[in-house]
C-alpha positions, 0 to 999 in steps of 0.5 A: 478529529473527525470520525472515530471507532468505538470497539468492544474487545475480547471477542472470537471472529469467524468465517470467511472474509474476500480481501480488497483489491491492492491499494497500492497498485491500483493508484499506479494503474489508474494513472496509466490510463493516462498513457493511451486515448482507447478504453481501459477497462479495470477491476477488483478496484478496492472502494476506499479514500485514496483510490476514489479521490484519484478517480476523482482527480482524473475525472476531473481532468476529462477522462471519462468513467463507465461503471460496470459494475461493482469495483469495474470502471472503464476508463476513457483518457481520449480528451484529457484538459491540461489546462485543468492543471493550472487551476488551484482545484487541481492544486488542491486535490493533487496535494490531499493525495500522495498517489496523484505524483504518479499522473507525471510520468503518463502525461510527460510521456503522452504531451510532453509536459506535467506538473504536481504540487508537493503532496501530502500524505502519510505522517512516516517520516520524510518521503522523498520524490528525488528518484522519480523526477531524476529519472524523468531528467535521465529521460531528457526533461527539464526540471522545475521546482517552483519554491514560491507555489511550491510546485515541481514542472517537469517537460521534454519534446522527446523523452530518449531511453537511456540507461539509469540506476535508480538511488533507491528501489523506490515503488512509486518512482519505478511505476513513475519512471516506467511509464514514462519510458514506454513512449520514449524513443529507443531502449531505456534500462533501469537498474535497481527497480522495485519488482514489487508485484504492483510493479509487475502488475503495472508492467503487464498491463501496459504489455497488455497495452503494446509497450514492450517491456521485459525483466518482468519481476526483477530488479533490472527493466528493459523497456523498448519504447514504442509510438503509442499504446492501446486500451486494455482490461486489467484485474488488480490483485487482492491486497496483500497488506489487507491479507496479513492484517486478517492472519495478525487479527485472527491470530490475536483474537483466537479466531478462526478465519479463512481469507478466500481468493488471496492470491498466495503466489503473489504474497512472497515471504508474507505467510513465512513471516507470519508462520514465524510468530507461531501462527498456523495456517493451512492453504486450500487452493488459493483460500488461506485458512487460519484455525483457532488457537489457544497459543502461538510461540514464537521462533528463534533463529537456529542457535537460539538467539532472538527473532529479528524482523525487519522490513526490506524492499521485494522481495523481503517483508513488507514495511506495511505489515510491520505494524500488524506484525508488532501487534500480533506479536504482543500476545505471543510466547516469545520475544521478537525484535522489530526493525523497521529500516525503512521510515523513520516514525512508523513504530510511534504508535508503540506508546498506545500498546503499551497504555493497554498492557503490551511490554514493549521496549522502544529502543530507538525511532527504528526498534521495538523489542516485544516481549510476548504475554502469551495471553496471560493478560489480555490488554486493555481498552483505550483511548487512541488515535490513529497516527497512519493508515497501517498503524490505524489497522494495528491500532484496530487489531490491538482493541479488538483483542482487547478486555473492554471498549476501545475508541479510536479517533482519526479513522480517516487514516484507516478508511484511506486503505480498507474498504468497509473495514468495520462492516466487514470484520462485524460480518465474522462477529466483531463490534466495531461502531462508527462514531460520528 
């Protein structure tokens, strides 16, 4: 299967470590350098798979890039060849990569028409795109869905602002959605928007740009159309689902570690969630600091009863933590009760914990009830792949904690969203080995 990772567990991390720029705003930023022919300048762009191959996609379609330095291009979109989206390299490369659904909104807005194979992706259970070409149809495009090539079309003269309730808070459709609004004519209103800070960074930038967008941060967006919109420079935010993986791995390793630069006003009910497990940590100015500890208990609710986390749209926890969060909760005192509400396969990793010793009752493809060892036993390396990219890095923390070596294959899955992983944690003492 490609590459694989061989670790050597049971060993204690330290230092600092500097989290990757956001995996997932970044590919909304990106193809909003669609919407305007001006220079955009972009920064803290994490150097992993999906990100690059998006790059890649846009350069393709003419859009010019200048490296600036590490992690800052700036892109130029002012020759943009539509007929690139005819061609069976576009079909190919469009459908490797779920994020390319996201060029749609731009290009409809800017020529009035676009088109996307059926992409690919994560292996979480049904991810539907229902939301976003529904609201490219409440804006006044026609919708095409081509069963034979499996291809959806979607094209308008003129989009018209509209108002609109979304079926589903989804990240993606609003970021989709957005910014095909912004070139609309007259005012678009979208009820049940994700306020996901990729979004707000996606809607400050393009204010930046000259669009007119307010209830920024909430889930109800006005956005005022405007003709046209202008270059800009824009700073993505450290990756929040990078930073709760560094607290679970110190947490679970013994290790004391501080993440420097980890933007914590951005990261919501993260810190609590974890701080829930029993894990301390101290914030000096925006560094998170995490001591060594022996133990970590974890709470109850108020009357005793079991912890329950689940995952819920922002501002509630994310669900790309709720693997680190099962993981971490393995070595634990305490029990916790995992809800993962929102896909449907992502707790299928569970069998490999439990091959390293974990106790964990699967209760359905939605629950995972963990019963902490409180390292009296530590777990055992295995052999394993890695299903998905957030179980990948569960999967990662686990063997690293582990007594003995671990081999993970598919890691593919891991480098589609964290930049130089192994080389990172190695930097704080871990053995992590890249095998070919």
């Amino acid at each position: 299967m490609g590459n694989s990772f061989e670790v050597t567990g049971g060993l204690t991390l330290k230092g600092d470590i500097i989290p990757q720029g956001a995996k997932n705003e970044a590919l909304q930023i990106i193809c909003a350098v669609l919407l305007t022919p001006q220079p955009v300048t972009i920064s803290n762009i994490p150097d992993i798979r999906d990100v690059n191959k998006l790059i890649e996609l846009l350069a393709n379609m003419g859009v010019r890039l200048t490296r600036k330095g590490e992690g800052i291009i700036e892109f130029q979109a002012d020759n943009v060849n539509l007929d690139f989206l005819e061609t069976t390299d576009f079909a190919k490369q469009a459908a490797a990569l779920r994020g390319s659904i996201m060029i749609v909104g731009p290009l409809l807005a800017r020529f009035g028409k676009a088109h996307i194979p059926k992409p690919g992706g994560d292996k979480i259970g049904r991810r539907r795109l229902d939301t976003h070409f529904i609201g490219f149809m409440n804006l006044g495009a026609k919708f095409d869905f081509d069963s034979k090539d499996e291809f959806y079309k979607v094209e308008a003269k003129e989009l018209k602002g509209t108002y609109m309730l979304l079926d589903e808070a989804s990240v993606t459709g609003t970021a989709n959605i957005v910014m095909a609004a912004v070139l609309a004519k007259g005012r678009t209103t979208i009820y049940n928007a994700a306020c996901e800070p990729y979004i707000q960074q996606l809607c400050k930038m393009l204010n930046n740009m000259g669009a007119k967008i307010s209830g920024i941060g909430s889930n109800l967006l006005i956005i005022d159309g405007v003709d046209g919109l202008g270059g800009c420079s824009h700073r993505m935010l450290p990756d929040m689902i990078e930073i709760g993986s560094f607290i679970g791995l110190a947490a679970m390793t013994g290790s004391e570690i501080t993440i420097k630069d980890a933007g914590i006003e951005h990261l919501g009910v993260i810190p609590g969630v974890f701080r829930r497990l029993g894990i301390n940590m101290e914030f000096r100015g925006d560094d998170i600091h995490i001591p060594a500890q022996d133990h970590y208990e974890i709470d109850t609710f108020i009357d005793g009863s079991i912890l329950t986390i689940a995952d819920a749209i922002w501002p509630g926890f994310t669900p790309d933590l709720l693997s680190v969060v099962l993981v971490t909760a393995t070595q634990a005192n305490g029990t916790v009760l995992i809800h993962q509400k929102m896909f449907e396969s992502r707790l299928f990793f569970v069998d490999k914990l439990i091959d390293m010793g974990a106790q964990i009752i699967l209760c359905d493809p939605h629950r995972a009830t963990v019963i902490g060892l409180n390292r009296k036993h530590a777990l055992r390396g295995i052999q394993m792949t890695s299903p998905d990219i957030r179980a990948g890095v569960a999967l990662l923390i686990a063997a690293l904690s582990a007594d003995g070596k671990s081999i993970i294959h598919n890691i593919e899955q891991i480098d589609r969203g964290y930049q130089k992983i192994d080389e990172r944690l190695n930097k704080l003492g871990a053995k992590i080995k890249r095998v070919y």
